[in-house]
mmCIF file as gemmi writes it, N, C-alpha and C atoms, coordinates in Angstrom:
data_model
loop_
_atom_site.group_PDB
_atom_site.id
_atom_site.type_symbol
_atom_site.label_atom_id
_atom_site.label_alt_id
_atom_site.label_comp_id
_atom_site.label_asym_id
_atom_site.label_entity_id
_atom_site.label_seq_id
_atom_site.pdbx_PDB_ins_code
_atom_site.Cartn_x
_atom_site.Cartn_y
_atom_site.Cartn_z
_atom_site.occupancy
_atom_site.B_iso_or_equiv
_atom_site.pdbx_formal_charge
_atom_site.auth_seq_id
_atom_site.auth_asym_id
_atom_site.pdbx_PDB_model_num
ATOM 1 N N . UNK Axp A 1 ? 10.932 56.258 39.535 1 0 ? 1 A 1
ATOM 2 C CA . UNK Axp A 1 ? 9.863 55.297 39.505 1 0 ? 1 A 1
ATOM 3 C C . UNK Axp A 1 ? 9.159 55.319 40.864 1 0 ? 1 A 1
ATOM 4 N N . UNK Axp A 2 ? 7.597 55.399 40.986 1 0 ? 2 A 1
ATOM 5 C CA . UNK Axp A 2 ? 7.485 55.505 41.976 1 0 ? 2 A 1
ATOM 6 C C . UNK Axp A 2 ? 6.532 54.511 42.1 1 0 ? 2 A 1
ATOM 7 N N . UNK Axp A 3 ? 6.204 53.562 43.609 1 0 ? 3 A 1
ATOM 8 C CA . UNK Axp A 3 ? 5.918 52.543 43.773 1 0 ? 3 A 1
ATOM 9 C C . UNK Axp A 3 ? 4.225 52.971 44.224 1 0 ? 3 A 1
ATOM 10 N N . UNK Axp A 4 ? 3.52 52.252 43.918 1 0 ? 4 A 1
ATOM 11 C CA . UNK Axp A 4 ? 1.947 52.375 44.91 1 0 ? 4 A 1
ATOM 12 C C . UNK Axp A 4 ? 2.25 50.69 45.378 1 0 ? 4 A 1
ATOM 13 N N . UNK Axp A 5 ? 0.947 50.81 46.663 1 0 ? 5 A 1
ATOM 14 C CA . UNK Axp A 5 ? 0.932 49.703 47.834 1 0 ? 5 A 1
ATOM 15 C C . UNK Axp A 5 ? -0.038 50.061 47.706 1 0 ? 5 A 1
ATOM 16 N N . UNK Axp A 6 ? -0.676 48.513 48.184 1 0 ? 6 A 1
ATOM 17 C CA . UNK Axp A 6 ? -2.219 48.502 48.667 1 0 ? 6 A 1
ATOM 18 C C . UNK Axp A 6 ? -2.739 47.691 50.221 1 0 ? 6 A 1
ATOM 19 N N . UNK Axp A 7 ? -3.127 48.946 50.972 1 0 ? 7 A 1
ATOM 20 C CA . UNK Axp A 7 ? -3.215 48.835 52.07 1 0 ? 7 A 1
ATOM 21 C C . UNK Axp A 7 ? -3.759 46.735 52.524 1 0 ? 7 A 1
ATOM 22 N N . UNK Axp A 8 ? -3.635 46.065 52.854 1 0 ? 8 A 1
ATOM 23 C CA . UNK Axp A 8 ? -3.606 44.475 53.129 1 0 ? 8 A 1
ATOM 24 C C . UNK Axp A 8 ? -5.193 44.865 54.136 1 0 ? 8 A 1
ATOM 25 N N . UNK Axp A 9 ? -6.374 44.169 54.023 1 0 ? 9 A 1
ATOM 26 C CA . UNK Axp A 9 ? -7.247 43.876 55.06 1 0 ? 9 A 1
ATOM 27 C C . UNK Axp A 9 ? -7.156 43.104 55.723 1 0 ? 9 A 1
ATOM 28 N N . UNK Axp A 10 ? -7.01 43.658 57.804 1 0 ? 10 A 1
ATOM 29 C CA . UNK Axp A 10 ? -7.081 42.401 57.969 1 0 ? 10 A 1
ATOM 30 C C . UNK Axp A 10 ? -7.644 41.235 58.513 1 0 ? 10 A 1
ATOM 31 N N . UNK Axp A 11 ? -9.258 41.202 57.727 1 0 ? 11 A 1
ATOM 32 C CA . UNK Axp A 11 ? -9.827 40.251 57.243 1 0 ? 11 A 1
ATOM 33 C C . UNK Axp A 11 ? -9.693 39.561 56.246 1 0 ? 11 A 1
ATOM 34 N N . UNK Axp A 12 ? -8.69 39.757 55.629 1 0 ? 12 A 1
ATOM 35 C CA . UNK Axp A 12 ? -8.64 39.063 54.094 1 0 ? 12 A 1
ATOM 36 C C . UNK Axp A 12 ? -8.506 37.948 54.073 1 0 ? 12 A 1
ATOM 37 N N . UNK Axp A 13 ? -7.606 37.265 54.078 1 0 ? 13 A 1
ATOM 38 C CA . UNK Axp A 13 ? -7.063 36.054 53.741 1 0 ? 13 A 1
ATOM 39 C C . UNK Axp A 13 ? -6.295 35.583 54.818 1 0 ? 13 A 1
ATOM 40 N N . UNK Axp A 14 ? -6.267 36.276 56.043 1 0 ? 14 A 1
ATOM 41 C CA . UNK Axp A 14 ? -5.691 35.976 56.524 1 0 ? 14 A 1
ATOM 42 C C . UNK Axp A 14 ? -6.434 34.352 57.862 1 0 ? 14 A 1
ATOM 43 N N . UNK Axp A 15 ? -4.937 33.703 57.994 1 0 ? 15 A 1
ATOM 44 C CA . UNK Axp A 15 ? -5.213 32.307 58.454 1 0 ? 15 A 1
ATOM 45 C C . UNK Axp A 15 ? -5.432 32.445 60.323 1 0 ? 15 A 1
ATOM 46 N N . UNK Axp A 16 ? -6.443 32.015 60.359 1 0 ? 16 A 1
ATOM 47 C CA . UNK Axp A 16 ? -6.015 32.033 62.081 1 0 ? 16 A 1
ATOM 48 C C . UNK Axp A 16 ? -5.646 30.823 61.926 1 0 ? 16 A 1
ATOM 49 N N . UNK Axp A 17 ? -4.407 30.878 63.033 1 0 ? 17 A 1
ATOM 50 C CA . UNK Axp A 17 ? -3.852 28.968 63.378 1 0 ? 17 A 1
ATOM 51 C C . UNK Axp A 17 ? -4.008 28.513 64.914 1 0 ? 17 A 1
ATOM 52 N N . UNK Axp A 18 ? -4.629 27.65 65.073 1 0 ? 18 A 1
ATOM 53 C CA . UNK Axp A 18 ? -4.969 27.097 66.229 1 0 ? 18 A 1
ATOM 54 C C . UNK Axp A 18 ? -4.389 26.476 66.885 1 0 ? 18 A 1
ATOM 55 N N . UNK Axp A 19 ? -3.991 26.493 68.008 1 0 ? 19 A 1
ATOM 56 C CA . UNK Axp A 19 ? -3.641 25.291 69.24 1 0 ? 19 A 1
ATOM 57 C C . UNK Axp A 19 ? -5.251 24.962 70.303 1 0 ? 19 A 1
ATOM 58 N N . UNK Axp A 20 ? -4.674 23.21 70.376 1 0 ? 20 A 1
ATOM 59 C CA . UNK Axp A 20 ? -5.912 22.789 70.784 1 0 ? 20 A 1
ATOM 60 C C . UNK Axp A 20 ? -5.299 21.803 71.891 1 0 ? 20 A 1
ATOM 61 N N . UNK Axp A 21 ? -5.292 22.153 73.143 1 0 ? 21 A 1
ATOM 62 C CA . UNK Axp A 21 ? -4.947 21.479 74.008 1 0 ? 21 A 1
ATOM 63 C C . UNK Axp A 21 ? -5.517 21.522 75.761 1 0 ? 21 A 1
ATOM 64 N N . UNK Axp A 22 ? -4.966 20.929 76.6 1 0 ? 22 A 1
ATOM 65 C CA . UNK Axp A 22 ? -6.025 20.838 77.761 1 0 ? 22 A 1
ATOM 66 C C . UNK Axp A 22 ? -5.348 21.791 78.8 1 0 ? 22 A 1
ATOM 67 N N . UNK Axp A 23 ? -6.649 22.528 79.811 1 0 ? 23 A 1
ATOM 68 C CA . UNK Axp A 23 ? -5.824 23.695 80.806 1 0 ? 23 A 1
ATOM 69 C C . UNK Axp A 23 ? -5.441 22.552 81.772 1 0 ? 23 A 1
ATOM 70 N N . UNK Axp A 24 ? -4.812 23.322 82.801 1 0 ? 24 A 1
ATOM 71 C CA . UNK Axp A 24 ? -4.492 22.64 84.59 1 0 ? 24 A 1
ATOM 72 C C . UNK Axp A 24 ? -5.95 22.184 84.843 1 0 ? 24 A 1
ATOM 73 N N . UNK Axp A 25 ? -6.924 22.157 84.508 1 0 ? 25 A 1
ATOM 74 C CA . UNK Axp A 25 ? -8.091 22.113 85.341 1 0 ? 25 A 1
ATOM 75 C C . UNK Axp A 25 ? -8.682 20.168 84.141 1 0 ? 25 A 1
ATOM 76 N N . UNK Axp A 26 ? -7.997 20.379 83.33 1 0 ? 26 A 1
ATOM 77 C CA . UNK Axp A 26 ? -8.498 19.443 82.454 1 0 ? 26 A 1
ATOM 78 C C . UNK Axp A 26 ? -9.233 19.473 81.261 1 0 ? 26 A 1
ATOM 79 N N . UNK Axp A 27 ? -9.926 20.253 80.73 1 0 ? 27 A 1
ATOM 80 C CA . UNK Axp A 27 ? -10.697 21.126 79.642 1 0 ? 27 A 1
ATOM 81 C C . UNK Axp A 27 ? -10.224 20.887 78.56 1 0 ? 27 A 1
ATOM 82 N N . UNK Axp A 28 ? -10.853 21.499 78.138 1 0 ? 28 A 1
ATOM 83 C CA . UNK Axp A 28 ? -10.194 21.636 76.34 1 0 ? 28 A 1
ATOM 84 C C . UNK Axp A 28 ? -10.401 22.932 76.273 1 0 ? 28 A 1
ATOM 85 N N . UNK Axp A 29 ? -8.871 23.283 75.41 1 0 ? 29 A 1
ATOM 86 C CA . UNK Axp A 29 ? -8.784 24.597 75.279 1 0 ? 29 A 1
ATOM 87 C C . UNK Axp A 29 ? -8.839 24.795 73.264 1 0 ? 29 A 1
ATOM 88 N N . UNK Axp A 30 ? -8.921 25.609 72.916 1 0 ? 30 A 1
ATOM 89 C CA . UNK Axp A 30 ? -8.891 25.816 71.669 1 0 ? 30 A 1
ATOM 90 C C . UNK Axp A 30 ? -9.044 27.387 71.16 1 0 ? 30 A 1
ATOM 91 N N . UNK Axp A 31 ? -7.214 27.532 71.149 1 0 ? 31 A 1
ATOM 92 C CA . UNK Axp A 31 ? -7.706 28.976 71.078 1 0 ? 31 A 1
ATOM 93 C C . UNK Axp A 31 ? -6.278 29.575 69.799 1 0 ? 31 A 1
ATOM 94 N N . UNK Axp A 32 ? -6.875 30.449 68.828 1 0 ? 32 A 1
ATOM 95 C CA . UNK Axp A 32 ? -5.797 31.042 67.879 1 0 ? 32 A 1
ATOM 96 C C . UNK Axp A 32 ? -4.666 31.753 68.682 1 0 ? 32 A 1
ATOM 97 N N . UNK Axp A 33 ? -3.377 31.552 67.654 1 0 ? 33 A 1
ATOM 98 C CA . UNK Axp A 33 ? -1.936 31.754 68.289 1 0 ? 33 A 1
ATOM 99 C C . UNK Axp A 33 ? -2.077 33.127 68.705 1 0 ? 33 A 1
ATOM 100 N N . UNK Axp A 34 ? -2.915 33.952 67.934 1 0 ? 34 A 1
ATOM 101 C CA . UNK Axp A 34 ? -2.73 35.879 68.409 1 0 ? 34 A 1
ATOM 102 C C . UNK Axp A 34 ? -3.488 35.97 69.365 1 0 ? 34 A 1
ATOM 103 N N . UNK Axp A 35 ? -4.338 34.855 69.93 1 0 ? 35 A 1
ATOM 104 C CA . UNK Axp A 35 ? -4.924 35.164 70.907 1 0 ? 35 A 1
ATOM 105 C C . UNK Axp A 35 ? -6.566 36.451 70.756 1 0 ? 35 A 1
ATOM 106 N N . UNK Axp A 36 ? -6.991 36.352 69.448 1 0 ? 36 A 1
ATOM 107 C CA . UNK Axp A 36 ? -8.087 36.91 68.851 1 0 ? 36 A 1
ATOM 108 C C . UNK Axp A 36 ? -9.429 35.918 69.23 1 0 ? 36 A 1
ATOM 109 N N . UNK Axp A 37 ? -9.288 34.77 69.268 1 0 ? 37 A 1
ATOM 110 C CA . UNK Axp A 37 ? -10.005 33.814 69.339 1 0 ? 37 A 1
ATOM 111 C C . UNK Axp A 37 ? -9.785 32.55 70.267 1 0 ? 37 A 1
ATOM 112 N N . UNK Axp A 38 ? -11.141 31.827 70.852 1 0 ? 38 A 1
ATOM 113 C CA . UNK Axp A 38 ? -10.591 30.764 71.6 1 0 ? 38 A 1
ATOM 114 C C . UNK Axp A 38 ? -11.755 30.686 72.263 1 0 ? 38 A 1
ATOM 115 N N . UNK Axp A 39 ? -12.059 29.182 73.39 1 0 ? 39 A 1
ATOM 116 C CA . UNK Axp A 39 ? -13.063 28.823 74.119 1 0 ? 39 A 1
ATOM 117 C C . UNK Axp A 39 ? -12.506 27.222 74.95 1 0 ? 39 A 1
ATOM 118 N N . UNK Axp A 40 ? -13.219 27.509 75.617 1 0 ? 40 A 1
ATOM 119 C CA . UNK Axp A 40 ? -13.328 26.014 76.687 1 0 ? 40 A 1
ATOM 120 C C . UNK Axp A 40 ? -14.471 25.278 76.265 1 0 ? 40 A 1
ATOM 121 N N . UNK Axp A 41 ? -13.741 24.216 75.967 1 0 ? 41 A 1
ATOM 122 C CA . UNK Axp A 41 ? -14.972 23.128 75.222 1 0 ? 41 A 1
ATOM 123 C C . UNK Axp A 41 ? -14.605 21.309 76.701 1 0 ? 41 A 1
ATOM 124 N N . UNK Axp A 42 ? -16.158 21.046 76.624 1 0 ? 42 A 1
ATOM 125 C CA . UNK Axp A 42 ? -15.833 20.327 77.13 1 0 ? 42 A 1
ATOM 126 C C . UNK Axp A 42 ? -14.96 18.823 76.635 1 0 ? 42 A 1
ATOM 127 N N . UNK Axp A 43 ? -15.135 18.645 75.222 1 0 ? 43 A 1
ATOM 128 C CA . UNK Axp A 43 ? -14.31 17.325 74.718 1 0 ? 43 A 1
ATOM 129 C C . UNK Axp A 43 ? -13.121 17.832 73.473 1 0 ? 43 A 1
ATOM 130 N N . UNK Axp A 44 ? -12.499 17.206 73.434 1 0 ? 44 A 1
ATOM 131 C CA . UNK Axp A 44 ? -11.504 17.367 72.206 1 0 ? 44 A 1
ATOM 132 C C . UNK Axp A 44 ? -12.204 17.786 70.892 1 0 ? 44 A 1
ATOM 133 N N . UNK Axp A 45 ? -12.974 16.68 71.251 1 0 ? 45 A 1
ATOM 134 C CA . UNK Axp A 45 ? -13.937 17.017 69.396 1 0 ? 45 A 1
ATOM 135 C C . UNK Axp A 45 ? -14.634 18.262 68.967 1 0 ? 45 A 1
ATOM 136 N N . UNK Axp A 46 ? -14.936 18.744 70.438 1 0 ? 46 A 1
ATOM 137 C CA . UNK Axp A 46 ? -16.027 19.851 70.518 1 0 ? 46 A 1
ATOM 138 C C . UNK Axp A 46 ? -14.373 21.085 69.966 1 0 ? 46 A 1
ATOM 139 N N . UNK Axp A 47 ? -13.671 21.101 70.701 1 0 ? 47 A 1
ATOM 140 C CA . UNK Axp A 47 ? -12.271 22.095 70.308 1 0 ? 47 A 1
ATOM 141 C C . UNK Axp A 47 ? -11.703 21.732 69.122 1 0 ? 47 A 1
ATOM 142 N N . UNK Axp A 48 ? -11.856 20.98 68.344 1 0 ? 48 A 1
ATOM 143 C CA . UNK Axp A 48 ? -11.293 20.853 67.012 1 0 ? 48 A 1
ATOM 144 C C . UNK Axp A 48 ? -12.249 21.058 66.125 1 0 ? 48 A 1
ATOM 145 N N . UNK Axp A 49 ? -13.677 20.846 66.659 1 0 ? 49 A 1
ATOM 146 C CA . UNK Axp A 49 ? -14.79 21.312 65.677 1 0 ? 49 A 1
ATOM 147 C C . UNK Axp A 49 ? -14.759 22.938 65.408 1 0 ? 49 A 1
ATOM 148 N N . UNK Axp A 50 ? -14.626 23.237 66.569 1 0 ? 50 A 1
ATOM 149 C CA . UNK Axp A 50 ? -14.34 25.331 66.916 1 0 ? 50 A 1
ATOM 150 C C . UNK Axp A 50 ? -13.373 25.321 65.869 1 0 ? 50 A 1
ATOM 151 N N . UNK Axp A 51 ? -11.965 24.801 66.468 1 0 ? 51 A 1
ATOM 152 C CA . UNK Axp A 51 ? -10.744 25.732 65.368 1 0 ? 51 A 1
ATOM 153 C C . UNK Axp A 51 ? -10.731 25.025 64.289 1 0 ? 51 A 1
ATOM 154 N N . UNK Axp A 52 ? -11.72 24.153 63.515 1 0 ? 52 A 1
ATOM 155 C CA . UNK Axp A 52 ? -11.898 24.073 62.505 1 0 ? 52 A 1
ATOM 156 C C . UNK Axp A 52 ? -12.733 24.658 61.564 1 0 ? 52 A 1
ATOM 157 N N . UNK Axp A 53 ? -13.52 25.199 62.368 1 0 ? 53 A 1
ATOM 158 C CA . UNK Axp A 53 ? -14.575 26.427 61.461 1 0 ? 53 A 1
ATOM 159 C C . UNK Axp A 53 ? -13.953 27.491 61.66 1 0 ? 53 A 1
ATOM 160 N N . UNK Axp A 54 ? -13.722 27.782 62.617 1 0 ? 54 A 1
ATOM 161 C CA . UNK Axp A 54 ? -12.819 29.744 62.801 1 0 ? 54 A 1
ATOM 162 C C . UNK Axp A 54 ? -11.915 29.333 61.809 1 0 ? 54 A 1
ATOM 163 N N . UNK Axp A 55 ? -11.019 28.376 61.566 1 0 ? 55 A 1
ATOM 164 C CA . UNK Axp A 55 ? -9.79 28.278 60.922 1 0 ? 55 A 1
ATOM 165 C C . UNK Axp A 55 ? -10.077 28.21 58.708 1 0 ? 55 A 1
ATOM 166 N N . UNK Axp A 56 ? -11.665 28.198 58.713 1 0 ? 56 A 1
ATOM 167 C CA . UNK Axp A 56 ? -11.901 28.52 57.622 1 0 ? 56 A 1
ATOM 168 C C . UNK Axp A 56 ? -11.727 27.006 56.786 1 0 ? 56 A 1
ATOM 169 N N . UNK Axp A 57 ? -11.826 25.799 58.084 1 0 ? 57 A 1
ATOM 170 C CA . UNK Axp A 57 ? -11.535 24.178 57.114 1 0 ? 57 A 1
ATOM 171 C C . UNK Axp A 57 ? -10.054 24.006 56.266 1 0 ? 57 A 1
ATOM 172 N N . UNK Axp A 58 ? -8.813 25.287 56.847 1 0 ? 58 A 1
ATOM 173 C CA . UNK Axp A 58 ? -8.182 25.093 56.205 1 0 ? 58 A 1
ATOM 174 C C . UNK Axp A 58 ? -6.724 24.191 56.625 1 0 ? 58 A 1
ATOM 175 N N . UNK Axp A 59 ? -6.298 23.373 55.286 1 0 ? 59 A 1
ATOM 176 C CA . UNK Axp A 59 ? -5.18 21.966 56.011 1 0 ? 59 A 1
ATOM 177 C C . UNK Axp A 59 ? -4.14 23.312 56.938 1 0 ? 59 A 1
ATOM 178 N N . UNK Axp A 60 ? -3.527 22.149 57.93 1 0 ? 60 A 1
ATOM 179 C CA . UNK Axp A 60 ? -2.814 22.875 58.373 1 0 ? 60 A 1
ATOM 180 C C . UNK Axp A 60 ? -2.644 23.846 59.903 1 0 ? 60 A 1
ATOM 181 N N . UNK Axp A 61 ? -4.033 23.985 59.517 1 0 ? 61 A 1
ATOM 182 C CA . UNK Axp A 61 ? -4.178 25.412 60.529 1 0 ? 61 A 1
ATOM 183 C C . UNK Axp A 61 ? -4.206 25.133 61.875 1 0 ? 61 A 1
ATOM 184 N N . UNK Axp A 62 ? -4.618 23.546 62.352 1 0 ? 62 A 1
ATOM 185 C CA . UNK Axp A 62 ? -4.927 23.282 63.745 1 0 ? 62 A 1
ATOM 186 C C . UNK Axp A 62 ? -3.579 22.474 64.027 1 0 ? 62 A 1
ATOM 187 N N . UNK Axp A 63 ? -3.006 22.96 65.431 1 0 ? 63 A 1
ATOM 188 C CA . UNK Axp A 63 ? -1.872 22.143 65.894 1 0 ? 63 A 1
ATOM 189 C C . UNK Axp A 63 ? -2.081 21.787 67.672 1 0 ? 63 A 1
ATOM 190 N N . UNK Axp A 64 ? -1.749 20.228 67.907 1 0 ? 64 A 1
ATOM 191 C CA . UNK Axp A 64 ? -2.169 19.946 68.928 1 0 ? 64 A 1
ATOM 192 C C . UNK Axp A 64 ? -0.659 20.764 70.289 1 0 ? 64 A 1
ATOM 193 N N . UNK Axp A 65 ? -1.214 20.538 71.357 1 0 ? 65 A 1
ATOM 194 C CA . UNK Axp A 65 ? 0.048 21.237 72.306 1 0 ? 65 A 1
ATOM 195 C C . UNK Axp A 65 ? -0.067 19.635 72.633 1 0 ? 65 A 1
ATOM 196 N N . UNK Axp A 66 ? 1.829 19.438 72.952 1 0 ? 66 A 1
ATOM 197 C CA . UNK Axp A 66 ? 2.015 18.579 73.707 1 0 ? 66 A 1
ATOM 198 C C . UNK Axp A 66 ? 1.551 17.939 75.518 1 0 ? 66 A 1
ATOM 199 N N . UNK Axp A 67 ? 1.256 17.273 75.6 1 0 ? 67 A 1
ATOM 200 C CA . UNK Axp A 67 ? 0.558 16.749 77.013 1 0 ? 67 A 1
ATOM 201 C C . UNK Axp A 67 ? 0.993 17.342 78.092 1 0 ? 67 A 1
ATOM 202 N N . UNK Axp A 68 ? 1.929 17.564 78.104 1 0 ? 68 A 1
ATOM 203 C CA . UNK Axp A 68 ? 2.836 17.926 79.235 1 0 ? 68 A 1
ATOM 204 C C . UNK Axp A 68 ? 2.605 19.747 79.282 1 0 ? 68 A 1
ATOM 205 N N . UNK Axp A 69 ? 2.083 20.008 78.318 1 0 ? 69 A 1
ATOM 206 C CA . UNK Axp A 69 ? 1.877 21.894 78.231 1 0 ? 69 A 1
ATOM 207 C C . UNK Axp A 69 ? 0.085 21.984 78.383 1 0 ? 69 A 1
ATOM 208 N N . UNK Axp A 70 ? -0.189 22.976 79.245 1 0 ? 70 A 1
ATOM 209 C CA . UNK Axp A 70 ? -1.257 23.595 80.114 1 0 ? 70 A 1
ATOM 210 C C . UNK Axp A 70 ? -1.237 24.65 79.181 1 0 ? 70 A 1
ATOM 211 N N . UNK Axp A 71 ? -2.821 24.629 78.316 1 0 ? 71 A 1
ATOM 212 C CA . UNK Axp A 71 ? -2.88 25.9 77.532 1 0 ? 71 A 1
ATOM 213 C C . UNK Axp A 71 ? -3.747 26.489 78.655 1 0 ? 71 A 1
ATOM 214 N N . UNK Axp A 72 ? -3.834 28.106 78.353 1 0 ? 72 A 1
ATOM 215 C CA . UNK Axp A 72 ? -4.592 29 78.882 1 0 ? 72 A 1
ATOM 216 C C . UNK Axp A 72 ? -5.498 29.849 77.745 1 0 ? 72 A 1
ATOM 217 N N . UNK Axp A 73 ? -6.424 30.366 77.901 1 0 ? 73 A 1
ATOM 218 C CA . UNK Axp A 73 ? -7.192 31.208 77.318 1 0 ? 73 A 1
ATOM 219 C C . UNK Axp A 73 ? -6.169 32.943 77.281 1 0 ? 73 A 1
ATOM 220 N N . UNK Axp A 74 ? -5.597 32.885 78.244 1 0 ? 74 A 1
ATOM 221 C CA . UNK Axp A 74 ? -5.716 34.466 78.854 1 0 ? 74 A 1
ATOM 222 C C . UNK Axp A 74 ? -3.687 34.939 78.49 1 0 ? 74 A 1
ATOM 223 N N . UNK Axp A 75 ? -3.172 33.512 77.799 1 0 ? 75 A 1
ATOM 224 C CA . UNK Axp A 75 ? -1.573 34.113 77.843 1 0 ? 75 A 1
ATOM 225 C C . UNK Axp A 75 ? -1.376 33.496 76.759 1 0 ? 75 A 1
């Protein structure tokens, strides 16, 4: 028996998931976990508005970082 596969795009379906939290400097950070995506926004709202459209409006996808954690763009 022999099996076929179909190569996965990956644009398909796939979810970016967001963290949305503030750098050392104070900012808002909002940037996907693979690090494909992301920006410095100046208010919270403005960074949850971002990883809520990149994230395709979907439940789930945005997760805040705790206060005490310094996101970065670059790690």
């Amino acid at each position: 028996m022999t099996m076929q596969t179909t190569p996965i795009s990956p644009d398909g379906n796939a979810v970016h998931r967001f963290v949305v939290g503030r750098d050392g400097e104070g900012h808002w950070i909002a940037r996907d976990e693979e690090g494909l995506t992301g920006g410095v926004f100046a208010d919270r709202n403005s960074a949850v508005r971002f990883a809520t459209m990149e994230s395709g409006h979907r439940a789930g996808a945005i997760r805040f970082a705790p206060a005490s954690v310094r996101l970065s763009l670059f790690n």
